[in-house]
N, CA and C of each residue as an Amber inpcrd file, in Angstrom:
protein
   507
  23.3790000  -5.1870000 -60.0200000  22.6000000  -4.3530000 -60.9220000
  21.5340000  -5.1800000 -61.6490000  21.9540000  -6.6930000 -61.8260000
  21.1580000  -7.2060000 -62.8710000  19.7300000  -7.6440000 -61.6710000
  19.9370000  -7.6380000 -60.6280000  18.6860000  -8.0950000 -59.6740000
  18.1150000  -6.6260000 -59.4870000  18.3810000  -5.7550000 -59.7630000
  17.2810000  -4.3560000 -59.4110000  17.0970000  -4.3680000 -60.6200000
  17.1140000  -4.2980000 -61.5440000  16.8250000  -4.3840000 -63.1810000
  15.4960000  -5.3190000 -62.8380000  15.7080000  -6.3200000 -62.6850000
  14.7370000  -7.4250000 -62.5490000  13.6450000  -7.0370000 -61.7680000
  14.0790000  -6.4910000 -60.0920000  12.6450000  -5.7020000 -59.7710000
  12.0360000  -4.8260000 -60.4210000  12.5940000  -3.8340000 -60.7950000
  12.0780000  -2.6690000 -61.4030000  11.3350000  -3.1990000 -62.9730000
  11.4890000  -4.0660000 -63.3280000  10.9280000  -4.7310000 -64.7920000
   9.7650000  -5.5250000 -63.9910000   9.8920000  -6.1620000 -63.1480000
   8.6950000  -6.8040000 -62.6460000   7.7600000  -5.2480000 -62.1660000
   8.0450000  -5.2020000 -61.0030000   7.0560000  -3.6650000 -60.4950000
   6.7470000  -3.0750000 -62.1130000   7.2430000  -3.0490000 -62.6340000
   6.3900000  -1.9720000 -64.1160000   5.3490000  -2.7500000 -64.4160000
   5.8110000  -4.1850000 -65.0400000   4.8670000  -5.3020000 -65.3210000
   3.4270000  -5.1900000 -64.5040000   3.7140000  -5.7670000 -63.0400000
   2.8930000  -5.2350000 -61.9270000   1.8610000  -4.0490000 -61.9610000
   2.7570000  -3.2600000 -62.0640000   1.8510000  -2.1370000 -62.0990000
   0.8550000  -1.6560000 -63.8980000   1.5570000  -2.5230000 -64.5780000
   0.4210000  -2.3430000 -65.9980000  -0.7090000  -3.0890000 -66.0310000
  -0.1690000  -4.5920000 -65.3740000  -1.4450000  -5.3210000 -64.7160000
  -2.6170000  -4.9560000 -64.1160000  -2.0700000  -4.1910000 -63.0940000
  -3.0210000  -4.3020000 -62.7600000  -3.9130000  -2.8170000 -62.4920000
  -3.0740000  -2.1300000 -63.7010000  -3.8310000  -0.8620000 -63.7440000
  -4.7680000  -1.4720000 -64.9020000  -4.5020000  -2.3400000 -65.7460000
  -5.5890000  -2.9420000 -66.4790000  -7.0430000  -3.5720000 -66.0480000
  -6.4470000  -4.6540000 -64.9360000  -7.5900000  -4.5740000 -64.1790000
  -8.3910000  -3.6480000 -63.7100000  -8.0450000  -2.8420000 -62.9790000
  -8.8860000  -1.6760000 -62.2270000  -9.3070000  -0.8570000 -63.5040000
  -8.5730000  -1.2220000 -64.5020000 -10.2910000  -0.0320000 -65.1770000
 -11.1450000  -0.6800000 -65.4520000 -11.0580000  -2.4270000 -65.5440000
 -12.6450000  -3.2070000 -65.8210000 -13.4870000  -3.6870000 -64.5810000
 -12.5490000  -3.3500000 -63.5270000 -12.9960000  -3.8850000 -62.0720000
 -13.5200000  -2.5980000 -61.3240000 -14.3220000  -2.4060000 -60.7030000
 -14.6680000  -1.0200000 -59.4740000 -15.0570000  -1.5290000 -58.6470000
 -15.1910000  -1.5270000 -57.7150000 -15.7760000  -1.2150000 -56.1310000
 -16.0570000  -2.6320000 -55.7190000 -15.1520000  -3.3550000 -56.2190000
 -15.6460000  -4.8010000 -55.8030000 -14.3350000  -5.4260000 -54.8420000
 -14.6050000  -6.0470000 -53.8400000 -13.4010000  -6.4410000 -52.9030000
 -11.8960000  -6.5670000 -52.8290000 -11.8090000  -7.4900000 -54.5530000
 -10.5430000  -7.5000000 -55.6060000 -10.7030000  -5.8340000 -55.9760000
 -11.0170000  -5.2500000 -56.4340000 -10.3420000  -3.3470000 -56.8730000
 -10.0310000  -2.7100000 -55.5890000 -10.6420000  -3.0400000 -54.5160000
  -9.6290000  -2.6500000 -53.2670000  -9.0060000  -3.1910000 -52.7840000
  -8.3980000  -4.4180000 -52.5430000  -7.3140000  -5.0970000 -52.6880000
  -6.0580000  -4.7160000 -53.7370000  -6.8300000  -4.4660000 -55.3710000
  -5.8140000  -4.1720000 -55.9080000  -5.4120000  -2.5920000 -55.6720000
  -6.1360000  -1.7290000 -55.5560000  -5.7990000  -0.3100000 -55.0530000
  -4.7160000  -0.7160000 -53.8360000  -4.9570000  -1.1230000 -53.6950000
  -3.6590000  -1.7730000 -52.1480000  -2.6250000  -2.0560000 -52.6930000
  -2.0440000  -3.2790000 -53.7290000  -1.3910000  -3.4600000 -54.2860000
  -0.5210000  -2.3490000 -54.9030000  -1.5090000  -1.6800000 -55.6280000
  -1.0610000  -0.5920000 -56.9080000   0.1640000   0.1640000 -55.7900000
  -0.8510000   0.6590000 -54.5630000   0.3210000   1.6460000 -54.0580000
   0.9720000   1.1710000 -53.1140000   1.5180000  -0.2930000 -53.0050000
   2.9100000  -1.1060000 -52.5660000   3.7430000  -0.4430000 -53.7500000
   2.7850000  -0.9740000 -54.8130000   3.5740000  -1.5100000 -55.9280000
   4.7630000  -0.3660000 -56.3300000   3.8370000   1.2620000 -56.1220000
   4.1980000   2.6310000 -56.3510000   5.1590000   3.2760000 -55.3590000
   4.9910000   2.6270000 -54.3380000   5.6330000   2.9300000 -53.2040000
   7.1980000   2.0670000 -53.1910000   7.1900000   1.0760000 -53.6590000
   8.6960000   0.2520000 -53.5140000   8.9940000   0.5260000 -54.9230000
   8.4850000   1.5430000 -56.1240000   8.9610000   1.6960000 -56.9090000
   9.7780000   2.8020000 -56.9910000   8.8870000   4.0420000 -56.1130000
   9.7020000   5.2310000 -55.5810000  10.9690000   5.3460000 -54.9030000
  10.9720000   3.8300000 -53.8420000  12.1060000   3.5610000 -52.6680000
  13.1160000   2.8820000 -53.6340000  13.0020000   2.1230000 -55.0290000
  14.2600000   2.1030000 -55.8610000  14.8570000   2.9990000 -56.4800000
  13.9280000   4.3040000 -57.2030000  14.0770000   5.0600000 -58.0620000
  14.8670000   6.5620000 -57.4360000  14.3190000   6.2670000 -55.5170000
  14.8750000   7.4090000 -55.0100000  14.6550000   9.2100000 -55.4910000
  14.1970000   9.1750000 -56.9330000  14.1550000  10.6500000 -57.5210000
  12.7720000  10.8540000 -57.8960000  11.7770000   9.9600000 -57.6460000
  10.4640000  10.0910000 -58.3940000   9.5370000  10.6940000 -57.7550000
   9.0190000  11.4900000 -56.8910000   8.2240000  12.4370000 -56.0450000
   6.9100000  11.6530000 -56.7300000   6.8750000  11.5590000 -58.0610000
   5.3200000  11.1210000 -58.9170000   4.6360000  10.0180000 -57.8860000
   5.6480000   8.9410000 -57.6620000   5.8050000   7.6560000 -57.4610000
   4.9600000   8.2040000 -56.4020000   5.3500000   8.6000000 -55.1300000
   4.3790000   8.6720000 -54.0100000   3.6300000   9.1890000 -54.1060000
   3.4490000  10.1970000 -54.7400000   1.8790000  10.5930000 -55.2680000
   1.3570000   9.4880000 -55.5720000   1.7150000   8.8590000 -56.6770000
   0.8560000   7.2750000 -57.0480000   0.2140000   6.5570000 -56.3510000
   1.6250000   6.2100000 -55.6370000   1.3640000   5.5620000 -53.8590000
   0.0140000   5.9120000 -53.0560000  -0.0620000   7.1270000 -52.8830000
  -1.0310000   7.6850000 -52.2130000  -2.2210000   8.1110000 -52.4820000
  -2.5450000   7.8800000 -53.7110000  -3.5880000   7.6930000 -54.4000000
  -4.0380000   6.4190000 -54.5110000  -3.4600000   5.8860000 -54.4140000
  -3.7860000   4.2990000 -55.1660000  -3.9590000   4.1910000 -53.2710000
  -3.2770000   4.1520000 -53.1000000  -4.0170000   3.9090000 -51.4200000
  -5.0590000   4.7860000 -50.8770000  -5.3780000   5.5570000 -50.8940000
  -7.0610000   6.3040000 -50.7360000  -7.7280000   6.0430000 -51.4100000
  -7.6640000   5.5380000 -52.9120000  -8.8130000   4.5020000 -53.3810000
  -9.2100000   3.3500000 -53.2920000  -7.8400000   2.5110000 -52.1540000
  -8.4330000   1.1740000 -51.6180000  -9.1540000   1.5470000 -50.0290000
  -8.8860000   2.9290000 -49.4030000  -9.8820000   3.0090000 -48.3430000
 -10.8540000   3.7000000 -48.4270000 -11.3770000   3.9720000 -49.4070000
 -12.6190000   4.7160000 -50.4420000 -13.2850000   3.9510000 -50.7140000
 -12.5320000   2.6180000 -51.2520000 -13.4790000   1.8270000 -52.2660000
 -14.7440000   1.1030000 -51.0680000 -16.2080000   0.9300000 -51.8760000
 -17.1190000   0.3490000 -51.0000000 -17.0870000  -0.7680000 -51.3650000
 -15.3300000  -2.0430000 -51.8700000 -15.9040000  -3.6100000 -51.5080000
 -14.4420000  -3.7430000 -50.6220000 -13.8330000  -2.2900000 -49.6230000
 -12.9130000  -2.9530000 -48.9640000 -13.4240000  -3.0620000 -47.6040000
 -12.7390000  -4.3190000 -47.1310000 -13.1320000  -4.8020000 -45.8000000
 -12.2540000  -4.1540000 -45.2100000 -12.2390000  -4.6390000 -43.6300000
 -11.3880000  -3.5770000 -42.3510000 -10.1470000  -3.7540000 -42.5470000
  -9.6670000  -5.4260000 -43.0410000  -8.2650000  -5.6060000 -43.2600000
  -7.6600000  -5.1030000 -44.3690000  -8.3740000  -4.6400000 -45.3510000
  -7.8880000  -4.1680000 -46.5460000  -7.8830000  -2.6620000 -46.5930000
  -8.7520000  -1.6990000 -45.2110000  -8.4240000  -0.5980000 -45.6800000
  -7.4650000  -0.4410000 -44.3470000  -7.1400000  -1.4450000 -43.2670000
  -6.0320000  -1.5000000 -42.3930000  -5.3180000  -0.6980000 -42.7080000
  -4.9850000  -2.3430000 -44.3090000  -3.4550000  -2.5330000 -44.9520000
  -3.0810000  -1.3090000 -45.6590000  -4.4490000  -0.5260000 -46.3740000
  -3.7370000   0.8900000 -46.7940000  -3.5230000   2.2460000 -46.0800000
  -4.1360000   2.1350000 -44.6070000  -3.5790000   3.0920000 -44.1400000
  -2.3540000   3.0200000 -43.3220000  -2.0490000   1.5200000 -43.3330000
  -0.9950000   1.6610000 -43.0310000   0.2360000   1.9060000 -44.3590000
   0.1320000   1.7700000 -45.7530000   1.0400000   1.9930000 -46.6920000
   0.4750000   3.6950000 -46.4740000  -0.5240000   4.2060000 -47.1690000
  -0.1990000   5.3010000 -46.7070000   0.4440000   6.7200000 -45.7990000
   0.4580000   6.1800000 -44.5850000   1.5300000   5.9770000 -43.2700000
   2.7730000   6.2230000 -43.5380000   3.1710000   4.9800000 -44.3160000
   4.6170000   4.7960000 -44.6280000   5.4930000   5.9980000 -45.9510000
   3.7310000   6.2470000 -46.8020000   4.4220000   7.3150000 -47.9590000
   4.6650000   8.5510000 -47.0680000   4.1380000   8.7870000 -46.2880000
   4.0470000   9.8420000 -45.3790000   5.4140000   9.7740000 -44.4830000
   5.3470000   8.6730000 -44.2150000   7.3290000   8.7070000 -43.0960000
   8.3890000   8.9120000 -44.4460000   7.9740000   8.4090000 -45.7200000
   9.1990000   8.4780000 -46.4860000   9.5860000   9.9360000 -46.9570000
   8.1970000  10.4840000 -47.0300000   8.0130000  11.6750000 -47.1820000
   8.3040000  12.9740000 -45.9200000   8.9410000  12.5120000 -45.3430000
   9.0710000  13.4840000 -43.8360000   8.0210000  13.5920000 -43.3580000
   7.1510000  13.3650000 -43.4370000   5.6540000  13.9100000 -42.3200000
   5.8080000  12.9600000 -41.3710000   6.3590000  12.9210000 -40.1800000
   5.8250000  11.7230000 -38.7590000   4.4420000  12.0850000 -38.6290000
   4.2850000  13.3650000 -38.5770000   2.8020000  13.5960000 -37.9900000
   1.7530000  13.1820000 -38.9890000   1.5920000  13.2240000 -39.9160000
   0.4390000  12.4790000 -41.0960000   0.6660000  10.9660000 -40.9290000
   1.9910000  10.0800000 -40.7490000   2.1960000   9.2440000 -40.4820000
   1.0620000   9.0120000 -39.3270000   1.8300000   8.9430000 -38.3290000
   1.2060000   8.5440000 -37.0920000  -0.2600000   8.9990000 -37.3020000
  -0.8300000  10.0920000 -37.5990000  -2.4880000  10.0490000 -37.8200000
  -3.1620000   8.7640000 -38.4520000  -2.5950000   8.1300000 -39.4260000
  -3.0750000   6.8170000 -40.1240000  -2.6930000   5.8800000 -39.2830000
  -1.2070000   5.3320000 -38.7830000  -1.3660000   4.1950000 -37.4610000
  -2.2970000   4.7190000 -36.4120000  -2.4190000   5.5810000 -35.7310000
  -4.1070000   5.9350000 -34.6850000  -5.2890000   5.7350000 -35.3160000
  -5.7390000   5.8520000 -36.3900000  -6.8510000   5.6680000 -37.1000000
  -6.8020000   3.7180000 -37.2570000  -5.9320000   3.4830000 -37.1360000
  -5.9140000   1.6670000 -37.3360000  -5.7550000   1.1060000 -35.6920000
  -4.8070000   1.8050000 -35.1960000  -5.0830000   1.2360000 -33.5260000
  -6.2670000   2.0300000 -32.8230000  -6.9400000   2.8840000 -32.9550000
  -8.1510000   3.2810000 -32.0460000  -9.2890000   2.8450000 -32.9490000
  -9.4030000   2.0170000 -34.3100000 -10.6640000   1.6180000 -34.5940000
 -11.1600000   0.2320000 -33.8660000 -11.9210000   0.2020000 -33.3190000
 -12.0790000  -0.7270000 -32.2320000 -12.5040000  -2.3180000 -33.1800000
 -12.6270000  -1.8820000 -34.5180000 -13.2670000  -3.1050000 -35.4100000
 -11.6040000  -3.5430000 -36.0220000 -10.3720000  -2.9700000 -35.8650000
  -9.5850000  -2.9260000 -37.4240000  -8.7280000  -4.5800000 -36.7930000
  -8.3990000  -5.0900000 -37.5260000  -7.7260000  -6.4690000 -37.8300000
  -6.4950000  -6.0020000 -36.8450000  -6.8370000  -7.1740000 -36.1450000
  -5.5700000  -7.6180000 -35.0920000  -4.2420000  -7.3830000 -35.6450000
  -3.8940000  -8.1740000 -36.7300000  -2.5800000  -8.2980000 -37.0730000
  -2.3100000  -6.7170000 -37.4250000  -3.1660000  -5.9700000 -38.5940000
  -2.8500000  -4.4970000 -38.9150000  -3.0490000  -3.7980000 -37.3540000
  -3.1360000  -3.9440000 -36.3200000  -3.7520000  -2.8770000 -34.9410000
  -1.8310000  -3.0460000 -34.7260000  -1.3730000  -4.4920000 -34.4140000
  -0.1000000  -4.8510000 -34.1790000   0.8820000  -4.0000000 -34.8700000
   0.7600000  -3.8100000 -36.9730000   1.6330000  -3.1890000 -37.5460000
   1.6410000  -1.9180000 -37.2350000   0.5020000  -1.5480000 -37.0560000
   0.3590000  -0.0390000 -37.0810000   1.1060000   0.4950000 -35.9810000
   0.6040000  -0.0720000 -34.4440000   1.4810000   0.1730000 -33.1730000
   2.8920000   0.0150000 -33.6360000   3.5540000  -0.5280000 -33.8500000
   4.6670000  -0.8320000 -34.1180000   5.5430000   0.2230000 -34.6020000
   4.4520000   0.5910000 -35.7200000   5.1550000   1.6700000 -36.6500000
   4.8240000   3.0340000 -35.9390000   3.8780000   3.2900000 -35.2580000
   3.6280000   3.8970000 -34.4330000   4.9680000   4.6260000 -33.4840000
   4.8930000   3.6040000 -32.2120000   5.8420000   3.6690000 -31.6500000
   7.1010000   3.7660000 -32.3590000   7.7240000   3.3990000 -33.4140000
   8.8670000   4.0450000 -34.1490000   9.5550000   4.9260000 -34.0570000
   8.2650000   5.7010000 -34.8010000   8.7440000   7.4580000 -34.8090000
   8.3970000   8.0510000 -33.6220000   7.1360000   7.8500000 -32.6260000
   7.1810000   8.1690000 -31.1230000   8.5200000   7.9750000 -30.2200000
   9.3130000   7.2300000 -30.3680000  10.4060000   7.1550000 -30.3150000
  11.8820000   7.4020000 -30.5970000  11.7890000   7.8970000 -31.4870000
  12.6450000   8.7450000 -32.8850000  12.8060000   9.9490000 -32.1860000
  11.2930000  10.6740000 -31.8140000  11.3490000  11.4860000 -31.4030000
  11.1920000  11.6820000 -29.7510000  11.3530000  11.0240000 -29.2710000
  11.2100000  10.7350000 -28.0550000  10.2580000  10.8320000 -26.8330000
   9.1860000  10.9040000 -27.8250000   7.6910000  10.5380000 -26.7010000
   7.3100000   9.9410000 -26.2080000   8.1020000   9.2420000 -24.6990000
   7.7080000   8.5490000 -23.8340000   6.2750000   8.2170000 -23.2240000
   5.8340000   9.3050000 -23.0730000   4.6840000   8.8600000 -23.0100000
   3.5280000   8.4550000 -23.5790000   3.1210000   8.8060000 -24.7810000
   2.9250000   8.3840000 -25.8510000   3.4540000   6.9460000 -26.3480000
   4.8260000   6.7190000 -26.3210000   4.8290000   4.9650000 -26.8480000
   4.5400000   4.6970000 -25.2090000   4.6060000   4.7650000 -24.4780000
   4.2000000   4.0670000 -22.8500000   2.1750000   3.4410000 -23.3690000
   1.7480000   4.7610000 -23.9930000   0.3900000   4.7050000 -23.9320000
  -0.2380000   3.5270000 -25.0750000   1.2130000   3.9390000 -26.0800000
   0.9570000   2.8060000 -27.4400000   0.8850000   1.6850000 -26.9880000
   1.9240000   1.1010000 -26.1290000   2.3130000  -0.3840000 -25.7490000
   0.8570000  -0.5550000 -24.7870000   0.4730000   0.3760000 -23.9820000
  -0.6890000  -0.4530000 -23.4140000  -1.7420000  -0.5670000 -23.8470000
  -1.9450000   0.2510000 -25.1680000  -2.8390000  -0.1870000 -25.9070000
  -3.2330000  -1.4960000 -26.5250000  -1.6520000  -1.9470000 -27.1660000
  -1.3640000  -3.1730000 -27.4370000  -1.3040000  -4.5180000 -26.9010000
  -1.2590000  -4.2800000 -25.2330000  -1.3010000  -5.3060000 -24.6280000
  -2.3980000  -5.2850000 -23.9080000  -3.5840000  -4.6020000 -23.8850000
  -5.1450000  -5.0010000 -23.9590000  -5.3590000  -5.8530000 -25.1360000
  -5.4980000  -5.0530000 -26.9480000  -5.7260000  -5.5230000 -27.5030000
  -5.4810000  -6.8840000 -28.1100000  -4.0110000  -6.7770000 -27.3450000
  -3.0230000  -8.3380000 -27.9280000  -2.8900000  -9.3480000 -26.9130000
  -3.3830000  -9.3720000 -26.2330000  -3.0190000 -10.3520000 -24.8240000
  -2.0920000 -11.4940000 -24.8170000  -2.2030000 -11.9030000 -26.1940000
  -0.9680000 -12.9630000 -25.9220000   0.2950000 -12.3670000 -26.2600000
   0.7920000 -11.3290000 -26.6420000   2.0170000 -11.1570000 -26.4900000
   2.0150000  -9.4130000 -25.4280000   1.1480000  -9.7400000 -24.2630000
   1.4980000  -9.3340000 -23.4440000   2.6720000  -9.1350000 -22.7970000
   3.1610000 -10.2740000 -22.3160000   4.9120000  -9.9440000 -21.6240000
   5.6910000  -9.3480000 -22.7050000   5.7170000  -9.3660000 -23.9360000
   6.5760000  -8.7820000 -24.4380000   6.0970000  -7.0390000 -24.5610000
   5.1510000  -6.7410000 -24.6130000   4.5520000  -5.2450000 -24.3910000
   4.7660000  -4.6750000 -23.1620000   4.7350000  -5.5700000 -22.3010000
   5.3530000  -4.8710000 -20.6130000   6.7370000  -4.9330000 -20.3210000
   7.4890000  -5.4780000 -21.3140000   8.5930000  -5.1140000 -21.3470000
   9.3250000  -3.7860000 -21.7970000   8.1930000  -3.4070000 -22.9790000
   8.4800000  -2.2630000 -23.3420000   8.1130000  -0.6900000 -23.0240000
   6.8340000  -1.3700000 -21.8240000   6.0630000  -0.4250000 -21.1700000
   7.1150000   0.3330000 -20.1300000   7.7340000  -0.6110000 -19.4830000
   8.8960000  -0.6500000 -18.9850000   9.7920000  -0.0480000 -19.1520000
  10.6100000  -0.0270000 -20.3250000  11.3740000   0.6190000 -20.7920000
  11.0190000   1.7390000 -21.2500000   9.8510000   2.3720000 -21.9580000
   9.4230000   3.8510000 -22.0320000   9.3380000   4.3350000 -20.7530000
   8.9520000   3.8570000 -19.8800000   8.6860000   4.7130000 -18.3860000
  10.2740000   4.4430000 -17.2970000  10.8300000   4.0170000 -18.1740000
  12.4470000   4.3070000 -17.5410000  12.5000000   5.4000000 -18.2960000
  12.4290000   5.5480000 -19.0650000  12.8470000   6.9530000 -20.1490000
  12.1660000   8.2400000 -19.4070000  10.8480000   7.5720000 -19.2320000
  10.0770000   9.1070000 -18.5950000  10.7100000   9.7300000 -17.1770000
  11.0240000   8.5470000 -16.5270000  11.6400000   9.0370000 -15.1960000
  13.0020000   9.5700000 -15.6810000  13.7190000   9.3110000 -16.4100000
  15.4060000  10.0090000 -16.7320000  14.8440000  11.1650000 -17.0900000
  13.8630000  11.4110000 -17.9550000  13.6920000  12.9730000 -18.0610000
  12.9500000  13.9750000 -17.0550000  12.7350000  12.6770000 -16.0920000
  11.9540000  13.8860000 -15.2130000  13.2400000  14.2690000 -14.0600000
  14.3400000  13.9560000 -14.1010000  15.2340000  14.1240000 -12.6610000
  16.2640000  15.1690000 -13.8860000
């Protein structure tokens, strides 16, 4: 108890910070970065609190104003559509989910490492729910874009299209 006490006192801290900042900061690289922050910050505050509906609202605000803002770069509005994404899976929506990982793997400019998270998370719930073809299509997306961890993407290409053939017999 005394270590979730401790997060939840930090995340408040966190989040007074740097709602302080952002009202003297706007549209400058740091206020979308911290709009990024804010709705981690809102988002793992909701996933302790379990009862706060506000919280992801927060979340999801504070993340459409770091991919709004005009000083965020590709990796910074990646990083919030992929948290946004995630308020959306916590929230039951797969499908709003997955619209924000496609918007990060089909932008042909978005940061390698976020193209990687997004697929990932992607394929998840494509899987969850069992859309073989679809994660078949994710993974080869990924292993154009990713070439060095190719063999490990054709492994999995692999394994979705074993799936597709069990459902087709």
């Amino acid at each position: 108890r005394f270590l979730q006490n401790t997060n939840e006192e930090a995340l408040g801290e966190a989040i007074h910070a740097l709602s302080k900042s952002l009202a003297l900061e706007t549209n400058s690289p740091l206020s979308a970065r911290a709009w990024g922050r804010m709705g981690d910050y809102h988002k793992q505050w909701a996933l302790i609190v379990k009862t706060n509906e506000a919280e992801f609202d927060l979340a999801k605000q504070a993340y459409e104003n770091s991919i709004q803002s005009q000083g965020a770069d590709i990796s910074c509005r990646n990083q919030a559509q992929i948290g946004l994404g995630e308020v959306f899976e916590h929230r039951g929506n797969p499908i709003a989910a997955l619209v924000q990982y496609r918007k990060v793997i089909d932008d042909e400019e978005s940061d390698l490492f976020w193209v990687k998270e997004a697929g990932l998370a992607a394929v998840r719930i494509l899987e969850s729910r069992e859309e073989w073809d679809s994660v078949q299509k994710v993974y080869e997306r990924l292993k154009r874009i990713l070439p060095a961890l190719g063999p490990v993407f054709e492994k999995k290409i692999l394994i979705a299209q074993s799936h597709l053939d069990a459902a087709k017999k």
